[in-house]
gemmi code that builds the backbone of each chain (N, CA, C; Angstrom):
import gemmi

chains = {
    "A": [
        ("UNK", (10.514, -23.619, -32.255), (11.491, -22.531, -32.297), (12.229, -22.534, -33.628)),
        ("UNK", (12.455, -21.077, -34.347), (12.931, -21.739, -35.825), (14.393, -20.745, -35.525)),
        ("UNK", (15.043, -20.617, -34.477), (16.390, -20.215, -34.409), (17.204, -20.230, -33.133)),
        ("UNK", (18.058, -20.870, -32.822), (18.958, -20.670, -31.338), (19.556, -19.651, -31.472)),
        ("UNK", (19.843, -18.857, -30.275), (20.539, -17.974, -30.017), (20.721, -18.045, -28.596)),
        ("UNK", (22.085, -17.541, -28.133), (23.160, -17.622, -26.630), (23.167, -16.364, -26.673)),
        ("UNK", (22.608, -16.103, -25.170), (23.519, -14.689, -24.601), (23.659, -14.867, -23.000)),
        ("UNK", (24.878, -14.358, -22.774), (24.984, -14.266, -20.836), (24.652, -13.076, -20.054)),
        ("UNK", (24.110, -13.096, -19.566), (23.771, -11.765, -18.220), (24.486, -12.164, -17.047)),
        ("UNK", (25.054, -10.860, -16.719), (25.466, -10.658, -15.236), (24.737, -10.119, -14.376)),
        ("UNK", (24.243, -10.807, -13.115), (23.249, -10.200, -12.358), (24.189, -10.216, -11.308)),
        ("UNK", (24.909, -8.603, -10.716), (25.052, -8.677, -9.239), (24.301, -9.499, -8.142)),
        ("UNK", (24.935, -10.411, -7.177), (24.225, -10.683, -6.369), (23.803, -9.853, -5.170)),
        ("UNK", (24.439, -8.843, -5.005), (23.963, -7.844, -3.991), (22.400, -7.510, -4.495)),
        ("UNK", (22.322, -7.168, -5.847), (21.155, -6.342, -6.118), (20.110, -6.918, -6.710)),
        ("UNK", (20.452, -8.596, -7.043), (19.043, -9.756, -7.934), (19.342, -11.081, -7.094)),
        ("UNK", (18.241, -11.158, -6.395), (17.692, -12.317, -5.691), (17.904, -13.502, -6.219)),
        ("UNK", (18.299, -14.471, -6.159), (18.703, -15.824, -6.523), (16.904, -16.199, -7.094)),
        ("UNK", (16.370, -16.191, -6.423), (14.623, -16.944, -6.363), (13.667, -15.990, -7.514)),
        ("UNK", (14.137, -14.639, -6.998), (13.192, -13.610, -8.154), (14.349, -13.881, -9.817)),
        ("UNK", (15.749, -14.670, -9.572), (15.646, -14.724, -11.002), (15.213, -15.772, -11.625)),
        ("UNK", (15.235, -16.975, -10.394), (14.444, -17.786, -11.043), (12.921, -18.428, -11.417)),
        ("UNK", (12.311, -17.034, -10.822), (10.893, -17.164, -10.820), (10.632, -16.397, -12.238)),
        ("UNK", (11.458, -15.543, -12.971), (11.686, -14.662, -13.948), (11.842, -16.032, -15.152)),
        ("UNK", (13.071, -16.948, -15.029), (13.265, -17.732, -15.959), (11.917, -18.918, -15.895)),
        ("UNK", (11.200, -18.945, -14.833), (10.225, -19.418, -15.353), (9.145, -18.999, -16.336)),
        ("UNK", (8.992, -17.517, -16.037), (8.118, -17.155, -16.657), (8.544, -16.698, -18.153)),
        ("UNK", (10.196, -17.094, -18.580), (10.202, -16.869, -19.826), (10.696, -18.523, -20.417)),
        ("UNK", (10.277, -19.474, -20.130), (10.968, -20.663, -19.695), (10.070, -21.180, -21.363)),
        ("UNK", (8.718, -20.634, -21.772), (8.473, -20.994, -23.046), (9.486, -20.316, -24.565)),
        ("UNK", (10.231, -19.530, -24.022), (10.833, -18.634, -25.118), (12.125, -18.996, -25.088)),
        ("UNK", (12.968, -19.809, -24.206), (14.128, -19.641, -23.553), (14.558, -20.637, -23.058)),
        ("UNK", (15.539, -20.710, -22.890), (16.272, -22.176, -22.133), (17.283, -21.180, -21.144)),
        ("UNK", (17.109, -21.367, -19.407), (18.288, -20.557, -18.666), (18.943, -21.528, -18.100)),
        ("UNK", (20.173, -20.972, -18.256), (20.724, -21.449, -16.484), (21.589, -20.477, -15.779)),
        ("UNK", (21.662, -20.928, -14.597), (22.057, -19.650, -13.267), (22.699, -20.340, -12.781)),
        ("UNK", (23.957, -19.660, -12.832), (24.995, -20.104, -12.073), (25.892, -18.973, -10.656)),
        ("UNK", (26.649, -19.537, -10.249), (27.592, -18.475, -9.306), (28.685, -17.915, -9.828)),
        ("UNK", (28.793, -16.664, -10.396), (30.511, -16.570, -10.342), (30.769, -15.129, -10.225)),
        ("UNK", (31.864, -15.897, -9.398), (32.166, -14.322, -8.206), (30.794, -13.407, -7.613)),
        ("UNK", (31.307, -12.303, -7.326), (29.842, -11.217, -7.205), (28.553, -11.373, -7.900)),
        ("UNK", (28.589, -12.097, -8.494), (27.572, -12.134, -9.468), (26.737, -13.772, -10.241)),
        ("UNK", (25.412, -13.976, -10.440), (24.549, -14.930, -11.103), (25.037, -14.601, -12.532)),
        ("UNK", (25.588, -15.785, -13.108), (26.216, -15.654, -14.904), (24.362, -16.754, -15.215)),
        ("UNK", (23.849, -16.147, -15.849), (22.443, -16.552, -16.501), (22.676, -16.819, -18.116)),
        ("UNK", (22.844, -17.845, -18.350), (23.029, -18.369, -20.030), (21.460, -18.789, -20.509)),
        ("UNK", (21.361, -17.580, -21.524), (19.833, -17.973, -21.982), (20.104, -17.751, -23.505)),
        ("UNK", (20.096, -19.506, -23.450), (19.696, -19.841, -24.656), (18.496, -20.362, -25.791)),
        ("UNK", (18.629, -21.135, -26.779), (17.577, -21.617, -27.354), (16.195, -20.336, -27.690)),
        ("UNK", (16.914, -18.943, -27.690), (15.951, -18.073, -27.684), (15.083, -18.277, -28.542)),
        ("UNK", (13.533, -18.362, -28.879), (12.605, -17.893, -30.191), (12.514, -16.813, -30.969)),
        ("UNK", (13.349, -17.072, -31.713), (13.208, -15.923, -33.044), (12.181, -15.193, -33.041)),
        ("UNK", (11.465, -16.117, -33.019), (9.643, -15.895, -33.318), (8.675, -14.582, -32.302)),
        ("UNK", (9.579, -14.782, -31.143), (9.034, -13.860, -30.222), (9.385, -12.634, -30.812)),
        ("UNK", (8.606, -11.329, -30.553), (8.560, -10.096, -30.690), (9.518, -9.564, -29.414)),
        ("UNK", (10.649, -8.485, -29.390), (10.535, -7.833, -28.476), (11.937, -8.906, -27.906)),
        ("UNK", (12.162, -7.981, -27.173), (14.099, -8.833, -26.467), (13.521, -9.492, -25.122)),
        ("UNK", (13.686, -10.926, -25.410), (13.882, -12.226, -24.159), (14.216, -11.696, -23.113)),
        ("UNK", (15.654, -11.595, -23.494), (16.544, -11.310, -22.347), (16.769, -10.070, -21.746)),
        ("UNK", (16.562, -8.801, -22.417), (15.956, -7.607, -21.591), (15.021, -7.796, -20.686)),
        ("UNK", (13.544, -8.790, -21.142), (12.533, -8.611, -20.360), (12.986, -9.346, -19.368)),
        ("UNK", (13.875, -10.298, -19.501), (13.914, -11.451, -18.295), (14.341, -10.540, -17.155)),
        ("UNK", (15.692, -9.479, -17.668), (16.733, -8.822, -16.311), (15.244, -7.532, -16.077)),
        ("UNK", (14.510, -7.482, -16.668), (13.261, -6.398, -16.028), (12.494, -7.051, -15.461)),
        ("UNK", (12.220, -8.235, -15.256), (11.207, -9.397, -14.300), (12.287, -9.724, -13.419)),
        ("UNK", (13.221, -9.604, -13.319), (14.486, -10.329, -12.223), (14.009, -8.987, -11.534)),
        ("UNK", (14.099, -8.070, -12.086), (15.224, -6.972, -11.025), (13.252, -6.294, -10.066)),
        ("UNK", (12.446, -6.862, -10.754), (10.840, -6.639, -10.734), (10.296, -7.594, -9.203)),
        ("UNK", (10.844, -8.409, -9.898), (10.802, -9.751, -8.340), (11.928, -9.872, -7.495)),
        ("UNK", (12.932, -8.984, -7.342), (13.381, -8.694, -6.512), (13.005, -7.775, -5.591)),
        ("UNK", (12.410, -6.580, -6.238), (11.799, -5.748, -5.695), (10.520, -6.009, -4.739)),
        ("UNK", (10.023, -6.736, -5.641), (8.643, -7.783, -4.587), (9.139, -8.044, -3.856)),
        ("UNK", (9.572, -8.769, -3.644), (10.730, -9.485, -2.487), (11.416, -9.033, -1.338)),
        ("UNK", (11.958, -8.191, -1.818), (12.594, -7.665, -1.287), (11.261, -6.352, -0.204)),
        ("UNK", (10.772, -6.097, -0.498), (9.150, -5.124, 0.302), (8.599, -6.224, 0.808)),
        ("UNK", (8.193, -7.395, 0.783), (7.690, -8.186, 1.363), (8.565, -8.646, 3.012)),
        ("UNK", (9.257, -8.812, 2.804), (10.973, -8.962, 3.608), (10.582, -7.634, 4.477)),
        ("UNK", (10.076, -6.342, 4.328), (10.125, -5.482, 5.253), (8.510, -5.820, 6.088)),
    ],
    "B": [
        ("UNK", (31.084, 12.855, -5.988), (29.780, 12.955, -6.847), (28.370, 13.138, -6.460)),
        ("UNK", (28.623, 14.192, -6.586), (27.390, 15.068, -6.109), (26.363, 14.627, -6.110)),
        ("UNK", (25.740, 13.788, -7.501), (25.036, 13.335, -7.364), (24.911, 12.173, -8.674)),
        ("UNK", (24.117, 11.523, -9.716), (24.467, 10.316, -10.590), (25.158, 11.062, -11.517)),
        ("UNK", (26.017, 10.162, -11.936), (26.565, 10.567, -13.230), (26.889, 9.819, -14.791)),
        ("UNK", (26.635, 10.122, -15.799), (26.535, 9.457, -16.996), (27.753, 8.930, -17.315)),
        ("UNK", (28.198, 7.937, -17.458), (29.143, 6.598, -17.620), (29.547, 6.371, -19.551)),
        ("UNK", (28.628, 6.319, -19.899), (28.609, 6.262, -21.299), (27.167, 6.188, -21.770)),
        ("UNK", (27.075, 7.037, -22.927), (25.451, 7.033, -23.898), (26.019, 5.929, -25.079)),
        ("UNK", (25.246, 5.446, -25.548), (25.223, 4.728, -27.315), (23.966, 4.978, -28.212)),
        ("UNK", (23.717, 5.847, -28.366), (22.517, 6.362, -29.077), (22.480, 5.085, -30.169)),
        ("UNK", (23.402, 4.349, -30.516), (23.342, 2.968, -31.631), (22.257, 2.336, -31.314)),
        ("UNK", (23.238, 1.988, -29.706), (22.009, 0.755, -28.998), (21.020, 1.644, -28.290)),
        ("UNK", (20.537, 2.273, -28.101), (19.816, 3.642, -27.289), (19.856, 3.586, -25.893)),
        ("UNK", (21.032, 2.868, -25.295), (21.482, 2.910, -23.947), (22.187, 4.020, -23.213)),
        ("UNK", (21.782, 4.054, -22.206), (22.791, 5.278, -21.116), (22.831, 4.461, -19.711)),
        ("UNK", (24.336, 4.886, -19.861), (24.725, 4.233, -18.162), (25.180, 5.018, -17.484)),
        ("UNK", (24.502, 4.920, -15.898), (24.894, 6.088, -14.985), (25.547, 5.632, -14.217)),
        ("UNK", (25.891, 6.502, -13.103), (26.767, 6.060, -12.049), (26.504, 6.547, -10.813)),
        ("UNK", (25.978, 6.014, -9.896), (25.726, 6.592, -8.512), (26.047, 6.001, -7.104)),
        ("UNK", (26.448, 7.098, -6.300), (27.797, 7.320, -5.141), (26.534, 6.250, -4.080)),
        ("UNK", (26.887, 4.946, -3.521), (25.692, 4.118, -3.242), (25.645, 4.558, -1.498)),
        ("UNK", (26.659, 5.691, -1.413), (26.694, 6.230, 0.332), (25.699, 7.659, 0.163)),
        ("UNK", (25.241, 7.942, -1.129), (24.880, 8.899, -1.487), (22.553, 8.594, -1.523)),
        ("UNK", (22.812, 7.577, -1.860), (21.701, 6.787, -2.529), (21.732, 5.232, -1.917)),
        ("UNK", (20.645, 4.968, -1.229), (20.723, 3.717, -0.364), (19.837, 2.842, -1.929)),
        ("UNK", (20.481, 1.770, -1.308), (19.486, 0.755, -2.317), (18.164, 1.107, -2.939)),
        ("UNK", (17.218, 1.028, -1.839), (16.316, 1.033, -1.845), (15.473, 2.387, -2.823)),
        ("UNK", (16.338, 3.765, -2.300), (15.878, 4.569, -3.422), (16.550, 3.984, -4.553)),
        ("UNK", (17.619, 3.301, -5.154), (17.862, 3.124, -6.646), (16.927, 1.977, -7.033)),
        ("UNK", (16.322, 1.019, -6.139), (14.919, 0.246, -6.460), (14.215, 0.832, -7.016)),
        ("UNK", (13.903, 2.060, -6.199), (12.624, 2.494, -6.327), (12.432, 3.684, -7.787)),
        ("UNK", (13.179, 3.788, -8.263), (13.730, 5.103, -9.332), (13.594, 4.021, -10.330)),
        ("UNK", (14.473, 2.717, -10.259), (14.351, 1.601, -11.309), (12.799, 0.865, -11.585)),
        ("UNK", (12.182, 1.115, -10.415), (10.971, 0.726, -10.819), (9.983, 1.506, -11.739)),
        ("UNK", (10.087, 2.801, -11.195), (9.722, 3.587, -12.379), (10.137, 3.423, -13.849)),
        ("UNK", (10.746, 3.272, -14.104), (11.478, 3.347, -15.326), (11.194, 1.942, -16.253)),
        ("UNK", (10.998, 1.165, -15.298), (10.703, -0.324, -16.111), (10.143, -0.514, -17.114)),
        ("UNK", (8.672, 0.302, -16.944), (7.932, -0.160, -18.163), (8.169, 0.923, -19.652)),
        ("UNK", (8.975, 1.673, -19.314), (9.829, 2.309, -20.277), (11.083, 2.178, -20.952)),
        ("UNK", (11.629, 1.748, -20.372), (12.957, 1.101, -20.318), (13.834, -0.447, -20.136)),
        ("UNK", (14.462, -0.548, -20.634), (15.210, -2.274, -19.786), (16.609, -2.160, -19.001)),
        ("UNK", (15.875, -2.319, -17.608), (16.984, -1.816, -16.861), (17.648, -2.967, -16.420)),
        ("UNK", (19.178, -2.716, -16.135), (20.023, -3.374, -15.695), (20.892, -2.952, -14.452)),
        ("UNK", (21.331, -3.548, -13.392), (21.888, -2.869, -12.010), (22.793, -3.743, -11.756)),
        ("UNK", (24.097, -2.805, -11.560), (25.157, -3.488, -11.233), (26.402, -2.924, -9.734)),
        ("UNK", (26.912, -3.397, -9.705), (27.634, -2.741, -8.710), (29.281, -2.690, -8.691)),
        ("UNK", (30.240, -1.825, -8.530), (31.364, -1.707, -8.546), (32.464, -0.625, -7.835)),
        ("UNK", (32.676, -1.436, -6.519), (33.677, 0.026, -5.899), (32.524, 0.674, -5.099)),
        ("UNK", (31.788, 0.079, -4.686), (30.931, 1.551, -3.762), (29.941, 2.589, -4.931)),
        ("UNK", (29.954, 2.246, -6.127), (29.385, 2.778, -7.146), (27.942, 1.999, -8.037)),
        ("UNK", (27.337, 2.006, -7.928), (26.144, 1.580, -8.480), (26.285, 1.925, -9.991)),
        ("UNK", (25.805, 0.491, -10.877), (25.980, 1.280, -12.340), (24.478, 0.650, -12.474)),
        ("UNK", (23.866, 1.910, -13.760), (22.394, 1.192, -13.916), (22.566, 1.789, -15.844)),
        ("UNK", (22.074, 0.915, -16.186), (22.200, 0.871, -17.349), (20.500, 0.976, -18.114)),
        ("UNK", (20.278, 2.154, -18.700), (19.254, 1.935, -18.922), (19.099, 1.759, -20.568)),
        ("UNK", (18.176, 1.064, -21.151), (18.200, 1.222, -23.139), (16.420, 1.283, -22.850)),
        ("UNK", (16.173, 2.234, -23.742), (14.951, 2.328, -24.363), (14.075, 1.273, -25.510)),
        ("UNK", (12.921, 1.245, -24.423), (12.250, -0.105, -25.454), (11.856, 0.195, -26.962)),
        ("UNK", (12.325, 1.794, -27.474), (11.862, 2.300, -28.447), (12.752, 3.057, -28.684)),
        ("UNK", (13.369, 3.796, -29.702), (14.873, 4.129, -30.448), (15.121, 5.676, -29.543)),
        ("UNK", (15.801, 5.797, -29.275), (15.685, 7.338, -28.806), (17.361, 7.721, -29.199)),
        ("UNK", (17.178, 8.903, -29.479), (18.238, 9.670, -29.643), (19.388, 10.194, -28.752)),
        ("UNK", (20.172, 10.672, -28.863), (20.902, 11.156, -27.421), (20.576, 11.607, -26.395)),
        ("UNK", (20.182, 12.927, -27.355), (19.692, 13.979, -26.625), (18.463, 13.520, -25.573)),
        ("UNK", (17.361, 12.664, -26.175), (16.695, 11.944, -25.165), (17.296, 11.170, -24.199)),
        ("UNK", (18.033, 9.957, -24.721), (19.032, 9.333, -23.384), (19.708, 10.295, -22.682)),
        ("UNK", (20.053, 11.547, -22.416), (20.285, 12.531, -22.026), (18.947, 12.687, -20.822)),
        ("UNK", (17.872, 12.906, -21.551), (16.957, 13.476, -20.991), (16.422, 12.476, -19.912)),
        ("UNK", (16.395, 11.345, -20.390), (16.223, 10.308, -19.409), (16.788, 9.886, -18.240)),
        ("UNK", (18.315, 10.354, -18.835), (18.907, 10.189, -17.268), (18.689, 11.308, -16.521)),
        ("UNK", (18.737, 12.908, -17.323), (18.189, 14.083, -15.749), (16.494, 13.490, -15.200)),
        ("UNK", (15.791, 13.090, -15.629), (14.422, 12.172, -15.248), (14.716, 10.696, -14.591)),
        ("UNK", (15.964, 10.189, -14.389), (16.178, 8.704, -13.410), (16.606, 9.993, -11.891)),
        ("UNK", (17.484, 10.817, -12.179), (18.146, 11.913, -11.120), (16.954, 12.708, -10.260)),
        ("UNK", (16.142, 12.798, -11.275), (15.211, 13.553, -10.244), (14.089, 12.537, -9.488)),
        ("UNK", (13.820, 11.223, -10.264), (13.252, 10.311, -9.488), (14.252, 9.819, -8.564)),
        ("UNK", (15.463, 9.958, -8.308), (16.346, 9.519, -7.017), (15.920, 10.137, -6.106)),
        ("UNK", (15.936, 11.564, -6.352), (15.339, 12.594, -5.311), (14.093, 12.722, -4.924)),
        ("UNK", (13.141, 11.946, -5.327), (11.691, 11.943, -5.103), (11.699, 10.851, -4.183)),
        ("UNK", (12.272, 9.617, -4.838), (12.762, 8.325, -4.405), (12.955, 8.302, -2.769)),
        ("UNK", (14.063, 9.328, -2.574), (14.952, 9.948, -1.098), (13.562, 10.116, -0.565)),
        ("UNK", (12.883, 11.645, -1.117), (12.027, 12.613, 0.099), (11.399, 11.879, 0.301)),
        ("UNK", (10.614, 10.740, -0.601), (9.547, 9.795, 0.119), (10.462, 8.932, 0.797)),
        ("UNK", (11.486, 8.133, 0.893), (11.945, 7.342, 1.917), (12.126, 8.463, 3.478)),
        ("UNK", (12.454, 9.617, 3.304), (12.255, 10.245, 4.537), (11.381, 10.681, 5.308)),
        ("UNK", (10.198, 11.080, 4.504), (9.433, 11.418, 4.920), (8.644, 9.888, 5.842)),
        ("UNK", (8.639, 8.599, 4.696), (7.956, 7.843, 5.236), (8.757, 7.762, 6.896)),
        ("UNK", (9.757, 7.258, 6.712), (10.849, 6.924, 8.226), (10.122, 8.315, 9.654)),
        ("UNK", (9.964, 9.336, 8.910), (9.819, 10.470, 10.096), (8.068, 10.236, 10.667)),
        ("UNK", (7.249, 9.709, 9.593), (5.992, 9.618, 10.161), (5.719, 8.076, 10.263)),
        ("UNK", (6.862, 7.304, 10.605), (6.118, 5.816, 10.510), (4.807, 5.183, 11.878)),
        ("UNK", (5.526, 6.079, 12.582), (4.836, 5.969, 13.744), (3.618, 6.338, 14.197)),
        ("UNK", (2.895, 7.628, 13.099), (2.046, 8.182, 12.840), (0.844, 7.075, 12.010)),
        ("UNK", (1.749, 6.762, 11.232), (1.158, 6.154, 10.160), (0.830, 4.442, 10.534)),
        ("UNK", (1.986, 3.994, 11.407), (1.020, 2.954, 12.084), (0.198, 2.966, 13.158)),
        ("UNK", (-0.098, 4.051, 13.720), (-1.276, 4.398, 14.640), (-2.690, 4.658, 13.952)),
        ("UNK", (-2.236, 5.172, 12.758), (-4.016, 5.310, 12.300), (-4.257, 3.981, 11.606)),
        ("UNK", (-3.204, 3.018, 11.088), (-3.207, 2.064, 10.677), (-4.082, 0.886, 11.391)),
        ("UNK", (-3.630, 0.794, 13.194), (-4.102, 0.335, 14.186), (-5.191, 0.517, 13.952)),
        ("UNK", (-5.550, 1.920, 14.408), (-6.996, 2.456, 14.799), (-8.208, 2.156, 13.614)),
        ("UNK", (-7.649, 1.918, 12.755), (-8.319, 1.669, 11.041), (-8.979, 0.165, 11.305)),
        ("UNK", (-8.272, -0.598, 11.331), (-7.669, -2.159, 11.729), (-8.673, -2.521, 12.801)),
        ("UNK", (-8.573, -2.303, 13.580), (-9.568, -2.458, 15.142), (-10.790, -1.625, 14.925)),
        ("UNK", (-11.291, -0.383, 14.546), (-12.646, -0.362, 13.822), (-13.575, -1.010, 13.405)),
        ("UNK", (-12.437, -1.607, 11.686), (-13.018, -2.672, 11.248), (-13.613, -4.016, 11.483)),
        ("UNK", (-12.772, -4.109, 12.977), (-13.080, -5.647, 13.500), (-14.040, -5.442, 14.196)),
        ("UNK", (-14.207, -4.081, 15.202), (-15.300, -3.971, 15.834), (-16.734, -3.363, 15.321)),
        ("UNK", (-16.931, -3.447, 14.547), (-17.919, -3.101, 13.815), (-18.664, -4.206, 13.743)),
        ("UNK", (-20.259, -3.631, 13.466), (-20.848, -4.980, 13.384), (-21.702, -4.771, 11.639)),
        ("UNK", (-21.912, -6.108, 11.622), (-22.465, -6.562, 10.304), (-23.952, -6.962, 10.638)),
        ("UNK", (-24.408, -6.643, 8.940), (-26.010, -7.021, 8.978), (-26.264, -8.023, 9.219)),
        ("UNK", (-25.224, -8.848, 9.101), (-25.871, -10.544, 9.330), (-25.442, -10.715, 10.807)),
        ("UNK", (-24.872, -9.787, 10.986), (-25.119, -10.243, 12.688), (-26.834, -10.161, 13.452)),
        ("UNK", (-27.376, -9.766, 12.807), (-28.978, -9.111, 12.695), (-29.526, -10.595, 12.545)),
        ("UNK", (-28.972, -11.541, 11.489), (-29.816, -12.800, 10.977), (-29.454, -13.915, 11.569)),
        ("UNK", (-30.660, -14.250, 13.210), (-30.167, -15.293, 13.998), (-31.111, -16.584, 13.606)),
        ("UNK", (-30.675, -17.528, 13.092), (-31.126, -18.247, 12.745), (-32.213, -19.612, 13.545)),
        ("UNK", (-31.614, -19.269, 14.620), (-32.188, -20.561, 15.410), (-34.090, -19.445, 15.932)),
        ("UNK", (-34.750, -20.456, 16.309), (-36.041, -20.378, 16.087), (-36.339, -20.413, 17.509)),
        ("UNK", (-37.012, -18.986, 18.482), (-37.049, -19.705, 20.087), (-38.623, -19.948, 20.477)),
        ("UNK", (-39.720, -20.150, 19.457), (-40.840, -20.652, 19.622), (-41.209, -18.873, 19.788)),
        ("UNK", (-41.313, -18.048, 19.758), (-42.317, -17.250, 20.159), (-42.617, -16.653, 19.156)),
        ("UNK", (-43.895, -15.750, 19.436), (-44.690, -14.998, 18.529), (-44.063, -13.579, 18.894)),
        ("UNK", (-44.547, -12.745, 17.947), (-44.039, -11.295, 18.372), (-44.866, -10.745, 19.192)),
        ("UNK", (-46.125, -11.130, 19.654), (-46.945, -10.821, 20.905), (-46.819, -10.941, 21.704)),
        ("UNK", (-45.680, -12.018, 22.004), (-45.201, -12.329, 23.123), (-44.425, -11.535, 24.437)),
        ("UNK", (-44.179, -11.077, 25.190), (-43.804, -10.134, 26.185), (-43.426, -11.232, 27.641)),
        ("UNK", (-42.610, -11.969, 27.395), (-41.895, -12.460, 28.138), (-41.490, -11.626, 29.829)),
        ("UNK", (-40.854, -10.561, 29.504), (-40.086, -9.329, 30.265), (-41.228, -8.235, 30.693)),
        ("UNK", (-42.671, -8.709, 30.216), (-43.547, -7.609, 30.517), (-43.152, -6.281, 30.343)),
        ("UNK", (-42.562, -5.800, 29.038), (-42.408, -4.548, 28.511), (-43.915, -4.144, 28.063)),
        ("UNK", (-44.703, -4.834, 27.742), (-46.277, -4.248, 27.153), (-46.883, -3.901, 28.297)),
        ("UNK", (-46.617, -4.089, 29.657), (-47.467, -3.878, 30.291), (-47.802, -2.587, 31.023)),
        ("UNK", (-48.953, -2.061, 30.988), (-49.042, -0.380, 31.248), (-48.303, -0.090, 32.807)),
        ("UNK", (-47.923, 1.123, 32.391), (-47.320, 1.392, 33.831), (-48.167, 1.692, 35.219)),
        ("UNK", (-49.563, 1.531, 34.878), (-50.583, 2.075, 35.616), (-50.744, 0.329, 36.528)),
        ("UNK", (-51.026, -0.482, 35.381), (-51.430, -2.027, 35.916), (-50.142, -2.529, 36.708)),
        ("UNK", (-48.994, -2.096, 36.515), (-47.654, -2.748, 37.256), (-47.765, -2.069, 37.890)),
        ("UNK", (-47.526, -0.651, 38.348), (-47.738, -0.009, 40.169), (-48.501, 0.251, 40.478)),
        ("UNK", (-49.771, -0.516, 40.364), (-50.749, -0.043, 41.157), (-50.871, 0.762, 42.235)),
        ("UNK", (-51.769, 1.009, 43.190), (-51.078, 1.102, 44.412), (-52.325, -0.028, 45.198)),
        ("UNK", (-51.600, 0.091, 46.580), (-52.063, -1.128, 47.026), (-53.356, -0.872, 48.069)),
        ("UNK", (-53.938, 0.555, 48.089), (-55.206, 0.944, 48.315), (-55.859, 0.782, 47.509)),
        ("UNK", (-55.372, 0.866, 46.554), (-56.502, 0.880, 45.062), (-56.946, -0.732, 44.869)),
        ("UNK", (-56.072, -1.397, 45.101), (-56.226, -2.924, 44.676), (-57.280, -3.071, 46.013)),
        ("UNK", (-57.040, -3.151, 47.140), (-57.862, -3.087, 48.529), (-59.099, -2.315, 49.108)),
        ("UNK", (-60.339, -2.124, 48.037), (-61.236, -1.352, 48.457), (-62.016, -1.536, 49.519)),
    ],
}
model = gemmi.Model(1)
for chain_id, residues in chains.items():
    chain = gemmi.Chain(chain_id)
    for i, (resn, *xyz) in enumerate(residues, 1):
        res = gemmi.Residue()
        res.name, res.seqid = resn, gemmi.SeqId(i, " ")
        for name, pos in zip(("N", "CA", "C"), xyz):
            atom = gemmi.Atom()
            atom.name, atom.element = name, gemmi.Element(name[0])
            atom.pos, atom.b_iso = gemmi.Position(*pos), 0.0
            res.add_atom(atom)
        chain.add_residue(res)
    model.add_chain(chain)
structure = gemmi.Structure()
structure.add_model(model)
structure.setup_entities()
């Protein structure tokens, strides 16, 4: 990785699955360093150690694979 | 609120955030509107007050007037979103009956390899076990004829 970078996301917990976000931070887990925490209404997700190197926003794609595997999830559940 | 409404545009960042009445719009259609949009967009969903905020930015620069355009195109996929959640609910019952009937078909159906019995019962195909070869003349005789 030739640069760190920090950013936090707020994921309502009403509307992003605890499991689909962390099936999300796995799958960006080579680009990224997360962690998921509780606070208040909401998962505070600190993703750091981003790769410069990658093309294209980490952390956009991550909250579009969260909110993606929630959706799975959430249809499976019916 | 009649129906979503635009929160703030940033044509900078090429984001638009809407706002929708969530007694208006059940979850599930704002899932389903967000799913569309995914591979176009990077969506974000939040919630506040009975109000749904969805934040959408374009994976590619767009102008206002497009983030504009994008959100009357998230509004009308709400409403597509809806008629198919209603429609499905009014025919579910329909729809799991042919589902059944589909389902149990398939099981009762038979396969070619049900055709390929493997075990071996010694006979030849000349064989007539059940006396099916035998003329109908030689099996009822009659019993004057046999008695001359």
């Amino acid at each position: 990785m030739s640069q760190a970078q920090t950013a936090v996301v707020r994921l309502h917990r009403g509307l992003y699955m605890q499991q689909a976000i962390k099936e999300a931070a796995n799958t960006f887990a080579d680009f990224a360093s997360f962690k998921i925490v509780r606070d208040g209404e909401h998962y505070a997700v600190t993703v750091s150690d981003i790769d410069a190197e990658v093309e294209g926003d980490v952390v956009a794609e991550f909250c579009n694979f969260a909110l993606h595997n929630t959706m799975q999830r959430k249809k499976k559940r019916i | 609120m009649a129906q979503h409404s635009v929160e703030s545009v940033d044509p900078k960042a090429h984001t638009i955030t809407l706002a929708l009445d969530l007694q208006l719009y059940p979850f599930d259609v704002v899932y389903g509107a967000a799913y569309v949009f995914i591979d176009r967009c990077y969506v974000l969903l939040d919630k506040t007050a009975g109000r749904c905020l969805i934040h959408l930015r374009g994976k590619t620069e767009l102008s206002e007037k497009e983030l504009l355009d994008l959100s009357g195109e998230f509004g009308n996929e709400l409403l597509s979103q809806a008629l198919r959640r209603k429609i499905v609910k009014q025919n579910q019952k329909i729809i799991e009956e042919i589902t059944t009937q589909a389902i149990a078909g398939a099981a009762g159906g038979t396969l070619p390899t049900d055709f390929l019995d493997s075990s071996d019962d010694g006979m030849d195909f000349l064989d007539d076990p059940l006396g099916i070869a035998v003329p109908w003349e030689d099996k009822f005789k009659k019993k004057s004829a046999e008695q001359p």
